[in-house]
N, C-alpha and C positions, 0 to 999 in steps of 0.2 A: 323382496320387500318393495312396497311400494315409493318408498323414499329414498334417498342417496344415505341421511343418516340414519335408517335403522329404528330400531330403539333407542326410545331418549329416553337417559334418566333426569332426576329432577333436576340437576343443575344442565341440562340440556343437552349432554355430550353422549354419542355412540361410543360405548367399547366392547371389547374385545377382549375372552379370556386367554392369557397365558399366563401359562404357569397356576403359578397361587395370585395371578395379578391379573385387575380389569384394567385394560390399557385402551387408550383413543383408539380408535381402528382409522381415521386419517386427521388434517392438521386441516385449520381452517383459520385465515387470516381475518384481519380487520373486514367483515362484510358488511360493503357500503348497500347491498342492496335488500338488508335484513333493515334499515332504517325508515321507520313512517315517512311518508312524506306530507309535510305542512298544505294542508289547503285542496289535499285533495279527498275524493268522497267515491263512495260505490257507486256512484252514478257516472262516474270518471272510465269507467271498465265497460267494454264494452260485451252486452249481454248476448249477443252473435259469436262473438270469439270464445265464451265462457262455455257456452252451447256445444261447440265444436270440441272443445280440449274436456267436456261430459262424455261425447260420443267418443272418442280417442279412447280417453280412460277405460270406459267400458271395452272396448274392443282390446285393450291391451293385456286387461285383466282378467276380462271374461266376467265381467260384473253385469248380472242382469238389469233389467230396467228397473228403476223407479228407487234406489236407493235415496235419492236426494230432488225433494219437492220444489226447488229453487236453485238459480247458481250461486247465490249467497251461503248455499246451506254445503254446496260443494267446494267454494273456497273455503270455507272454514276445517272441513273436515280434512281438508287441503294443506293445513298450516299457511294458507296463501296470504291471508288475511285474520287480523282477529277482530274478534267481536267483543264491544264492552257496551254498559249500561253508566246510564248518569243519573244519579241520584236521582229523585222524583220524575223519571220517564221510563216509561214500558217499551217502546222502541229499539232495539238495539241500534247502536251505532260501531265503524268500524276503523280499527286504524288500517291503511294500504298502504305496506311497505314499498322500498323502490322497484322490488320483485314484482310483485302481482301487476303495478304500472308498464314493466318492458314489457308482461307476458298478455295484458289483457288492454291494456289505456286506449282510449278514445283518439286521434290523429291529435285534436285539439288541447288535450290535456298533455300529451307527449310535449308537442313543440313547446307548450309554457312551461314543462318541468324538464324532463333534458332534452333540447332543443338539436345538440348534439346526434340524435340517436336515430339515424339513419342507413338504409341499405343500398348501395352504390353496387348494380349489376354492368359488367362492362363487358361487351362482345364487337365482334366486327363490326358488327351491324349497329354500332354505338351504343347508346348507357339510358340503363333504366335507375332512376332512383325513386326510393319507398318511403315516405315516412308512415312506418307501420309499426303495430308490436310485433313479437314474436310470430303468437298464433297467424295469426293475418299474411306476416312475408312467409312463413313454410305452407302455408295455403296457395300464395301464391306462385311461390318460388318450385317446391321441390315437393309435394306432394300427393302428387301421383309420375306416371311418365310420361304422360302428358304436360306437364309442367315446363317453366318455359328454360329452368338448368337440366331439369331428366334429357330433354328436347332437342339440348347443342348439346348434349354427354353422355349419348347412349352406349359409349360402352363403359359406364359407371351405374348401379345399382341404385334405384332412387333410395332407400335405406342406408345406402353408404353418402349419398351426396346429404341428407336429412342429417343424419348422425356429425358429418362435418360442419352444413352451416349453424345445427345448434347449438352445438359445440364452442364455434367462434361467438357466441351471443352470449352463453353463460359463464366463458373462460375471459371473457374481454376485462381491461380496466374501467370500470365506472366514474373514477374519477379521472381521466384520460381524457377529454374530449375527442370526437372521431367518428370514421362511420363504418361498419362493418363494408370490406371490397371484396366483390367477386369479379375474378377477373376469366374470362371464358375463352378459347382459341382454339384452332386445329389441333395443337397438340398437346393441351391444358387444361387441367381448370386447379385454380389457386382463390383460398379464401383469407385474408388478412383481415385483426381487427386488432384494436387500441392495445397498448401495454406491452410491458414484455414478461417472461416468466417467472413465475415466483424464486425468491431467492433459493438455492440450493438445487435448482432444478435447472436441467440443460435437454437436449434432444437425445443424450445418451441415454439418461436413465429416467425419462418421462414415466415406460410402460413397468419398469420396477421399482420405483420409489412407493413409500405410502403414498395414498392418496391425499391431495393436497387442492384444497377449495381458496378461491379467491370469493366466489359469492355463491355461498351455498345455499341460501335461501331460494335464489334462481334454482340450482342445481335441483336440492329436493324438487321445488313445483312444478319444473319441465319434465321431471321423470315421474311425480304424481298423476301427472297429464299422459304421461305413455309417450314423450316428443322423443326421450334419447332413454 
C-alpha cells in the first residue's frame, strides 16, 4: 500500500479481518500533526521539495510520468493536504495540516510556526544545524552516499541511515519542543529526538506490539512519498 493506513473506511480507520471481526490493524494517539494549521497557505510549501518527494514517489512505486499535472493535485491525492471551496469562488483553497508543514514548509514559515523544529548534526569536526523540512534535510543529510551522514558512516547503508533519520522526525513528540540530534563518531552514529514512548511500549516489545502511531498523518505522507 501506498499509505501506513491502508484502506480507510468512512469513519477513517484501517482494519483488519479476524475472525467474524474487522479490528484496528494499529492504535493511533492524539495526532498533533493531522491539525490545520492557522495562517498558513499553499504557498507556504515549498514547490522544489513537492517536485522531489513526485520523483521519489514515482521511483518508489514505479508510477509512470504524468499522473498528476501540479503538486497541488499530488498533495491531494496524498491525503497531504485537503482541498475545499468557498461559497461563491471557483478557486479551490486548502487546509495544510501540521504534516504537510514538517514535510514540505518554506524556512520562513517553519520558524513562524514551529520555530522549535530543527536538525542539529554533530561530528568531530563540529555541528551543522538545518532549519529545513523533512524533504530538504534527507536531501541533504542522507540521500545518496555521497551525503554528508552516508560520508562519516560508510559502513552503514544509506537506506538504513534514511530509514533511521525519518523515522526520528515522524516518531518525535510535536508537542515537545526540540531538535532532532545526530550525533556522528569513530565508533557511532546515534540519532535522538523529542518525547518519549508511547504508553505501553518499551524497547522490548517495540518490533512485536501492534503498531502504534503518534502522528500518523506524518507517517501516511512520508511513506506516500517513498521516504520510509
Amino acid at each position: 500500500t501506498k499509505y501506513v493506513s491502508g484502506h480507510m473506511t468512512v469513519p477513517g480507520l484501517s482494519k483488519i479481518r479476524v475472525g467474524k471481526e474487522c479490528l484496528p490493524y494499529y492504535t493511533a494517539e492524539d495526532d498533533r500533526t493531522r491539525s490545520p494549521v492557522p495562517g498558513v497557505s499553499i504557498g507556504d510549501l515549498s514547490v522544489e521539495s513537492i517536485r522531489w518527494a513526485i520523483a521519489e514517489h514515482r521511483r518508489k512505486f514505479a508510477v509512470a510520468e504524468g499522473p498528476w499535472l501540479d503538486p497541488q493535485e499530488f498533495l491531494v491525492q496524498g491525503r497531504m493536504v485537503e482541498m475545499y471551496l468557498v461559497d461563491g469562488e471557483v478557486v479551490p483553497r486548502y487546509h495544510i495540516p501540521l504534516s504537510a508543514l514538517i514535510l514540505f514548509g518554506k524556512q520562513a514559515a517553519l520558524s513562524a510556526h514551529i520555530p522549535f523544529f530543527e536538525t542539529i548534526v554533530i561530528t568531530d569536526g563540529g555541528e551543522i544545524r538545518l532549519h529545513k523540512n523533512v524533504v530538504d534535510c534527507v536531501q541533504a543529510l542522507c540521500a545518496n552516499q555521497n551525503s554528508r551522514i552516508p560520508s562519516l558512516c560508510p559502513g552503514i547503508t544509506t537506506s538504513c541511515i534514511q530509514e533511521l533519520l525519518v523515522n526520528a522526525y515522524i516518531h518525535r513528540c510535536y508537542r515537545t519542543p526540540g531538535p532532532i540530534v545526530v550525533r556522528i563518531t569513530a565508533a557511532a552514529l546515534e540519532i535522538s529526538n523529542p518525547g518519549e514512548l508511547l504508553g505501553g511500549l518499551h524497547p522490548d516489545n517495540l518490533i512485536y506490539c501492534v503498531p502504534a502511531y503518534r502522528n500518523l498523518s506524518l507517517a501516511d505522507g512520508a511513506r506516500f512519498i517513498g521516504l520510509c
